[in-house]
RODO-2510 file (C-alpha; in nm, 4 decimals, decimal comma):
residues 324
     n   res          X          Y          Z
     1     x     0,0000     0,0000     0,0000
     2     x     0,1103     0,3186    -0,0736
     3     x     0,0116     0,6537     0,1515
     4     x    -0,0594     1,0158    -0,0255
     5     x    -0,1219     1,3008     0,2195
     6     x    -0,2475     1,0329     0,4603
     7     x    -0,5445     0,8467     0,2634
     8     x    -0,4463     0,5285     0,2401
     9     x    -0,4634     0,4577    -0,1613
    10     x    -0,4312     0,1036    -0,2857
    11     x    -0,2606     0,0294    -0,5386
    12     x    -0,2196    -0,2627    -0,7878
    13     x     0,0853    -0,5019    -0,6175
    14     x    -0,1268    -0,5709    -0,3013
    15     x    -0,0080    -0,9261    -0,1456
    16     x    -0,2593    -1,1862    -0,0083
    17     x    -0,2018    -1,1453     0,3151
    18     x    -0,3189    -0,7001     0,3057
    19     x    -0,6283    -0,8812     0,0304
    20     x    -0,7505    -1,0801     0,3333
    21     x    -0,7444    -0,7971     0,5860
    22     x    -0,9266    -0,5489     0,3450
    23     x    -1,1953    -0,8447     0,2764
    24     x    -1,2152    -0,9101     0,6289
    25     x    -1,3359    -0,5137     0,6843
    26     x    -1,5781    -0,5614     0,4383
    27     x    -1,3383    -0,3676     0,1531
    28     x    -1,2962    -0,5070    -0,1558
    29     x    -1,0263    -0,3882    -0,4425
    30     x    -1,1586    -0,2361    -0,7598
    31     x    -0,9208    -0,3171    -1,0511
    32     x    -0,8533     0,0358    -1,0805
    33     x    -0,7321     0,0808    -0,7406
    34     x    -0,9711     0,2513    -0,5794
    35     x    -1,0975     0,0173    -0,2333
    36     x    -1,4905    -0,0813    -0,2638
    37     x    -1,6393    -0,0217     0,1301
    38     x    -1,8851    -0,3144     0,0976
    39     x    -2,1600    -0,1837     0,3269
    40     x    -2,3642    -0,5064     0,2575
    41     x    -2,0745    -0,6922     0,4342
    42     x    -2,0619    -0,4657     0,7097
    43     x    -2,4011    -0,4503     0,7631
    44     x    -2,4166    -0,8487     0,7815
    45     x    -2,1460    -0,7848     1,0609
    46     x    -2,3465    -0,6169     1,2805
    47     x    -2,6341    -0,8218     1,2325
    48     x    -2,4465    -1,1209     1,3596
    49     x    -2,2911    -0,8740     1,6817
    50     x    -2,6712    -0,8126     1,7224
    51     x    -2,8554    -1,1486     1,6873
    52     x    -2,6176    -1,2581     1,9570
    53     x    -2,7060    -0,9548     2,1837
    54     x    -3,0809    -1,0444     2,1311
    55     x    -3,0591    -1,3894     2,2355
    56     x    -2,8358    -1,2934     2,5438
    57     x    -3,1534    -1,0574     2,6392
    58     x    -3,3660    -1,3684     2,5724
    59     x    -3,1534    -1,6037     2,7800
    60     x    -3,2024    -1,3676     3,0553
    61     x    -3,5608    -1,3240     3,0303
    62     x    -3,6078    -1,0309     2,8460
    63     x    -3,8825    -1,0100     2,5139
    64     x    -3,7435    -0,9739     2,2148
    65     x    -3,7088    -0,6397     2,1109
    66     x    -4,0326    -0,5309     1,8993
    67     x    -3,9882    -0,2738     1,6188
    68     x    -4,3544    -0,1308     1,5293
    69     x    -4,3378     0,0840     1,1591
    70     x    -4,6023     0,2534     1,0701
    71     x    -4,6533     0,2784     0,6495
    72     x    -4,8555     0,5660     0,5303
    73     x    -5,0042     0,5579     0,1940
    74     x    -4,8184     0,3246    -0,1191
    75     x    -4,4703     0,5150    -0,1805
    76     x    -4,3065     0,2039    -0,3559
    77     x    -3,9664     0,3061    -0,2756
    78     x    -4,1274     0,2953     0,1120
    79     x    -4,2381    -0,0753     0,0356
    80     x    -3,8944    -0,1483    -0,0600
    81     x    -3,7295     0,0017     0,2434
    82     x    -4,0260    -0,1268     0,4449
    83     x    -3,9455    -0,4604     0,3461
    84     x    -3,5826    -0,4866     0,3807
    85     x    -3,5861    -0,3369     0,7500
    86     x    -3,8154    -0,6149     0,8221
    87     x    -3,6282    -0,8841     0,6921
    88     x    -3,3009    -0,7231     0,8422
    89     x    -3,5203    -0,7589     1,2064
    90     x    -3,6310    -1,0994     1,1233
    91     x    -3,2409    -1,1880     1,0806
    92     x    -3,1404    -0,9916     1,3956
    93     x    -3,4321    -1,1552     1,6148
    94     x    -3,6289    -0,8442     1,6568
    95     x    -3,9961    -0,8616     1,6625
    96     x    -4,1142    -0,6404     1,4046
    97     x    -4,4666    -0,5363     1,3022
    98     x    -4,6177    -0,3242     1,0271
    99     x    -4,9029    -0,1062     1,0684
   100     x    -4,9979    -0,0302     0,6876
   101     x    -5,2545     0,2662     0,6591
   102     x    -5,5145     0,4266     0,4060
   103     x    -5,3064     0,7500     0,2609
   104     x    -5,6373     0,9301     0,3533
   105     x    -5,6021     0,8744     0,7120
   106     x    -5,6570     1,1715     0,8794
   107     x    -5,3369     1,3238     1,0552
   108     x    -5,4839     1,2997     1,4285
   109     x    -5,5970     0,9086     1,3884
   110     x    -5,2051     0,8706     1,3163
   111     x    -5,1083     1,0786     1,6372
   112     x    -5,3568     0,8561     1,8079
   113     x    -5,1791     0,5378     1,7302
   114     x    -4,8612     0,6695     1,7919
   115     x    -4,9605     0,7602     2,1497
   116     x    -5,0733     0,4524     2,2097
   117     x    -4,7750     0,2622     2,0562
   118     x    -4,5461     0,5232     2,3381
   119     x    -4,7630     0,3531     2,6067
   120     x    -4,7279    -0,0153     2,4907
   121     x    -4,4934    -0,1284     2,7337
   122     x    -4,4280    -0,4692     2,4832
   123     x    -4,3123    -0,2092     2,2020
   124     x    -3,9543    -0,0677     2,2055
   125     x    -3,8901     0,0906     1,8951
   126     x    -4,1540     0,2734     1,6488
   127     x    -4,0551     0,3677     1,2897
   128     x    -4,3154     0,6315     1,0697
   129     x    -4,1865     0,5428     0,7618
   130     x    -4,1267     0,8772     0,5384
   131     x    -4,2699     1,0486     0,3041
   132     x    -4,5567     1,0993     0,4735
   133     x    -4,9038     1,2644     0,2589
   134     x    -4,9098     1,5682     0,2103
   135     x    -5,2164     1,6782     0,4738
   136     x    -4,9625     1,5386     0,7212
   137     x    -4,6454     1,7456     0,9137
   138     x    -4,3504     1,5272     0,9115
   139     x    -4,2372     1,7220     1,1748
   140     x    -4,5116     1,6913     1,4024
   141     x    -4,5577     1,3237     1,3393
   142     x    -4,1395     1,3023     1,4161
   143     x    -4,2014     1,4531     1,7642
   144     x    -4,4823     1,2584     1,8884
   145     x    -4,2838     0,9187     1,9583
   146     x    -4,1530     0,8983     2,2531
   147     x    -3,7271     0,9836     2,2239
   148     x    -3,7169     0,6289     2,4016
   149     x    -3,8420     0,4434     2,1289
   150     x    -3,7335     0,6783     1,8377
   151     x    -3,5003     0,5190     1,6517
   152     x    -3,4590     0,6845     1,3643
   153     x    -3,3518     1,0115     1,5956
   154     x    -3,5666     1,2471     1,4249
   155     x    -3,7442     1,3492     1,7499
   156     x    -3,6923     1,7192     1,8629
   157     x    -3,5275     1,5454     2,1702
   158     x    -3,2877     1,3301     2,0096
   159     x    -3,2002     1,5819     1,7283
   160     x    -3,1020     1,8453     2,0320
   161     x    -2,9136     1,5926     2,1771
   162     x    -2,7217     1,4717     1,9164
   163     x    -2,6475     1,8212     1,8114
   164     x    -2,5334     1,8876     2,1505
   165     x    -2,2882     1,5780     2,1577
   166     x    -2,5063     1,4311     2,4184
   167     x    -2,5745     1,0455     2,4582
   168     x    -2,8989     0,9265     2,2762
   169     x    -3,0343     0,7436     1,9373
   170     x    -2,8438     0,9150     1,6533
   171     x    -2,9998     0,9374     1,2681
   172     x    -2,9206     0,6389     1,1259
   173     x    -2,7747     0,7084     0,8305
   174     x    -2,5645     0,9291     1,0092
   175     x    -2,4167     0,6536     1,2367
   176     x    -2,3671     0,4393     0,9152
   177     x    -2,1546     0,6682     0,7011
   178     x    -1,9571     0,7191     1,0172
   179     x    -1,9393     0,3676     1,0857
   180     x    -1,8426     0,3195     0,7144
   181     x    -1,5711     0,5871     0,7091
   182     x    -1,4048     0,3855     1,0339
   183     x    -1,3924     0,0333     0,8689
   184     x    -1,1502     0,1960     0,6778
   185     x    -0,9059     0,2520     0,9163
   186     x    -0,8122     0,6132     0,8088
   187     x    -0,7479     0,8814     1,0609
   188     x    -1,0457     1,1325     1,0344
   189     x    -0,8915     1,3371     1,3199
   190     x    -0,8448     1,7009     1,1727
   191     x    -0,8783     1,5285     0,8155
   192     x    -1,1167     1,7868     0,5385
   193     x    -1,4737     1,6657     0,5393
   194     x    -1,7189     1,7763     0,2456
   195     x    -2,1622     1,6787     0,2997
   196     x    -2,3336     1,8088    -0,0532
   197     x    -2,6603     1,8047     0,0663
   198     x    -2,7770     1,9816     0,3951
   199     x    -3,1295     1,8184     0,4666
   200     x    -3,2828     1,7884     0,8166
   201     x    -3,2887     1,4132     0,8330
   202     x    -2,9498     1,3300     0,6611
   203     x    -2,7064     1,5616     0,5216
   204     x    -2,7220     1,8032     0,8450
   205     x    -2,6550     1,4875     1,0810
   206     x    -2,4196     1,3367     0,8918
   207     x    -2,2142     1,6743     0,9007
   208     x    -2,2801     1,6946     1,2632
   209     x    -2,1517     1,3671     1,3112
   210     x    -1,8485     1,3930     1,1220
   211     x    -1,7239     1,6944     1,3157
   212     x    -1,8243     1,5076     1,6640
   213     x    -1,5806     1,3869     1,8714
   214     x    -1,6157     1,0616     1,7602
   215     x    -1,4839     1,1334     1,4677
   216     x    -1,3369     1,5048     1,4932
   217     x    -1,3156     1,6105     1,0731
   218     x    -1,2949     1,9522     0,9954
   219     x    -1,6651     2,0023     0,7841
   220     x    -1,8050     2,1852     0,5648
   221     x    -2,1672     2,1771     0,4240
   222     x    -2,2588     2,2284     0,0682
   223     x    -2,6371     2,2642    -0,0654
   224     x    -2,8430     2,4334    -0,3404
   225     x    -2,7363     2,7372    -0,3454
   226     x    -2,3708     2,6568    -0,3445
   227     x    -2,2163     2,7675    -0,6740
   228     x    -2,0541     2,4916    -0,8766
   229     x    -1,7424     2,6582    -0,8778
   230     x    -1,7615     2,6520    -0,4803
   231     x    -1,9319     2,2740    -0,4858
   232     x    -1,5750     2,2293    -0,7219
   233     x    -1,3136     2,4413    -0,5040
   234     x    -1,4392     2,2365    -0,1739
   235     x    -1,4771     1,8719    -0,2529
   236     x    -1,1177     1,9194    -0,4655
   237     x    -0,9952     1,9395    -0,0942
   238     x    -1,2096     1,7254     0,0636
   239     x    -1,0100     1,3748     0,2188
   240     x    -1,3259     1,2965     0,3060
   241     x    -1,6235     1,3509     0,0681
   242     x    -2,0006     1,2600     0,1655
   243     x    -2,3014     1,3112    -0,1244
   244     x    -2,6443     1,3488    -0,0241
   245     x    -2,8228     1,4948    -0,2758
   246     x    -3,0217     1,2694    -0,4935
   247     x    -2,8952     1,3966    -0,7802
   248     x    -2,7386     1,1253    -1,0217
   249     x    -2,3852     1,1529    -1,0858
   250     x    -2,3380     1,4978    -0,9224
   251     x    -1,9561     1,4279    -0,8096
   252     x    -1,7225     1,3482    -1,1445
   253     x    -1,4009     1,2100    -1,1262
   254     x    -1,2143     1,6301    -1,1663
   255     x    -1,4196     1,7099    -0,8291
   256     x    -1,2513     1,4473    -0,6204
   257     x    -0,9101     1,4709    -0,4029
   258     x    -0,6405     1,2125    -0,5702
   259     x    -0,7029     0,8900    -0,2191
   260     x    -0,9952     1,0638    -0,0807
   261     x    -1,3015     0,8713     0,1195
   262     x    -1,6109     0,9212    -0,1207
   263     x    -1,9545     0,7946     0,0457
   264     x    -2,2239     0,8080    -0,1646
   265     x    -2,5883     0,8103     0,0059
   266     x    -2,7735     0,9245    -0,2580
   267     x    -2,9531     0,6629    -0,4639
   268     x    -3,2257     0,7536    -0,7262
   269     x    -3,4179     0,5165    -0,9891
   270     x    -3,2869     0,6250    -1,3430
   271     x    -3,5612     0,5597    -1,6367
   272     x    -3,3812     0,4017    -1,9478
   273     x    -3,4116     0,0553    -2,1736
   274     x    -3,4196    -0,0433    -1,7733
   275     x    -3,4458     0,1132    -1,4871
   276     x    -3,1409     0,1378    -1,2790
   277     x    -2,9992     0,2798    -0,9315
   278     x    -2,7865     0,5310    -0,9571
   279     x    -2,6299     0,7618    -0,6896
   280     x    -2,4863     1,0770    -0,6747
   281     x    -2,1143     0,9729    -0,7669
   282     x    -1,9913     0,8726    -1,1429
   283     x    -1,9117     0,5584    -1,0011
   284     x    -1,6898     0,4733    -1,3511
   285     x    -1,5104     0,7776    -1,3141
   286     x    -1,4747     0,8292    -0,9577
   287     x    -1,3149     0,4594    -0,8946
   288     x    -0,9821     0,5994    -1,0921
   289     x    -0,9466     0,8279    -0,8133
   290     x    -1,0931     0,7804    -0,4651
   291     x    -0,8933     0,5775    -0,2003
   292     x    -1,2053     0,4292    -0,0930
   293     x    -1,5641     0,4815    -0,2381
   294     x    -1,8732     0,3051    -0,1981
   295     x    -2,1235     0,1853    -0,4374
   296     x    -2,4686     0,1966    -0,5001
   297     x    -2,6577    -0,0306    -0,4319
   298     x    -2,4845    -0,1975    -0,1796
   299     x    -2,3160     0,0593    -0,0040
   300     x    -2,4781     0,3353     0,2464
   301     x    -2,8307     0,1601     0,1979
   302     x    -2,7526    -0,1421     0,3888
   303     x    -2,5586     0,0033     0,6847
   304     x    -2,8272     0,2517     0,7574
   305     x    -3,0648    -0,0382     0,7929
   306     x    -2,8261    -0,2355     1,0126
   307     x    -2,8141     0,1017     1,2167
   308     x    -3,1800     0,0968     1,2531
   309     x    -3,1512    -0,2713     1,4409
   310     x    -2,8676    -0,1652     1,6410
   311     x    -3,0779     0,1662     1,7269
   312     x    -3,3404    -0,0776     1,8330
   313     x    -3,1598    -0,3217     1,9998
   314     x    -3,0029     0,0037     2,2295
   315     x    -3,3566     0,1067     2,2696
   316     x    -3,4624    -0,2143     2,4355
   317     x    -3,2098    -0,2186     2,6783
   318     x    -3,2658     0,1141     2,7724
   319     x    -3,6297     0,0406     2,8207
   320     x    -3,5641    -0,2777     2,9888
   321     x    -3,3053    -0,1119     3,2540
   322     x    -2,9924    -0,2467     3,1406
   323     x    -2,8133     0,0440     3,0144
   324     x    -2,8433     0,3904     3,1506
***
């Protein structure tokens, strides 16, 4: 392996022994040297960590943790996600249910059930899966669960908290990318950090997280009204660069740092002979260059649902009295 400006880059002469070690990480090389962070290996990593932690709460006589998500209306993308987190659960040993309703519900019979699901004592973790219709306020609907049992952290409660460094249930995609960034072994300690894309639920946190003291990069935020010569002049710097726009192949291969960390989160369904996911990096281009990038699908998507079991795992054993 060779090191530039402290990203480790990988180049083409790697032995056996350093292939192992990256595989074992969940990294993978791409011929062109750029390392592949394999979130659906990672995420399969935790799941394991977790489905033991489950059955140790069983063994000492403990329910299962129950996830309760609540679908709204029939977003197919939400069916998709909907699907995988319960599968994920059903791997982990979480008890997860799905409340499907009528897109016409009105917006207080939803704060009803929600209520009730905070006074279930049998339910540990409840999920509103967004987007919600448009007679609804996501951010009203956000702040009804109880922080407890939040685990998607968009509460008002755990949002403060997690802005203020304090301990509680972080976004999950948040604690993925960050989680991601760290199998790599890099040093993000004073390192340039780059989020395109400053939105409540993920670009914000992730920033917030990246500049924590978990992880202590130096970051900047770019959004909409950034100028492309700006978007350009930043992410040219950037050793780490995070894209969260949802805007297909918005990061080319002359906007990235020669060995930078490239996560891309965005993902959006591109229309052609057949339709295709596509995120917000030129994945053909960017490979040349990165030190470490990761693809979509398979990359963000997965970890952020393996965050969502870990957040409800935590949540259980808060509940339960076993952490504090």
């Amino acid at each position: 392996m060779a090191v530039r400006r402290g990203i480790i880059r990988v180049v083409e002469n790697l032995t056996p022994a350093s292939l192992s070690r990256c595989k074992q990480r969940g990294l993978h090389t791409s011929h062109s040297g750029a390392v592949l962070i394999d979130g659906l290996t990672r995420a399969k990593e935790i799941q394991k960590l977790l489905k033991r932690e489950v059955f140790s709460l069983q063994e000492q006589g403990y329910l299962s943790p129950q996830l309760v998500t609540v679908l709204v209306g029939n977003n197919n993308a939400s069916h998709i996600y909907v699907r995988n987190k319960m599968i994920a659960a059903a791997e982990v040993g979480i008890s997860a249910n799905l409340i499907h309703l009528k897109s016409s519900v009105p917006e207080t019979e939803l704060i009803d059930l929600i209520k009730s699901l905070n006074a279930d004592s049998n339910v540990h973790a409840i999920l509103v899966q967004l987007p919600l219709p448009n007679h609804m306020s996501k951010l009203a609907i956000c702040n009804i669960i109880d922080p407890l049992k939040d685990v998607d952290g968009f509460s008002f409660s755990n949002l403060g908290n997690f802005f203020l460094g304090l301990d509680t249930l972080w976004p999950c995609t948040a604690l993925a990318v960050c989680d991601l960034i760290r199998s790599t072994g890099i040093d993000t300690k004073g390192k340039s950090a780059v989020v395109c894309g400053r939105s409540k639920h993920v670009g914000l946190p992730i920033a917030l997280a990246l500049q924590s003291p978990e992880m202590d990069a130096t970051t900047s935020i770019c959004h909409r009204f950034t100028s492309h010569q700006q978007l350009c002049d930043l992410t040219r710097k950037a050793d780490i660069l995070v894209s969260a726009t949802g805007v297909p192949k918005l990061i080319t291969s002359d906007m990235v740092k020669p060995g930078a960390c490239v996560i891309d989160v965005g993902i959006t369904r591109v229309q052609g002979t057949k339709a295709t996911l596509v995120g917000d990096v030129d994945f053909k281009e960017v490979k040349n260059i990165a030190g470490y990038l990761t693809p979509v699908p398979g990359g963000v998507g997965p970890m952020t649902v393996a965050m969502l079991m870990k957040n409800t795992v935590r949540a259980a054993r808060y509940q339960v009295g076993l952490d504090k």
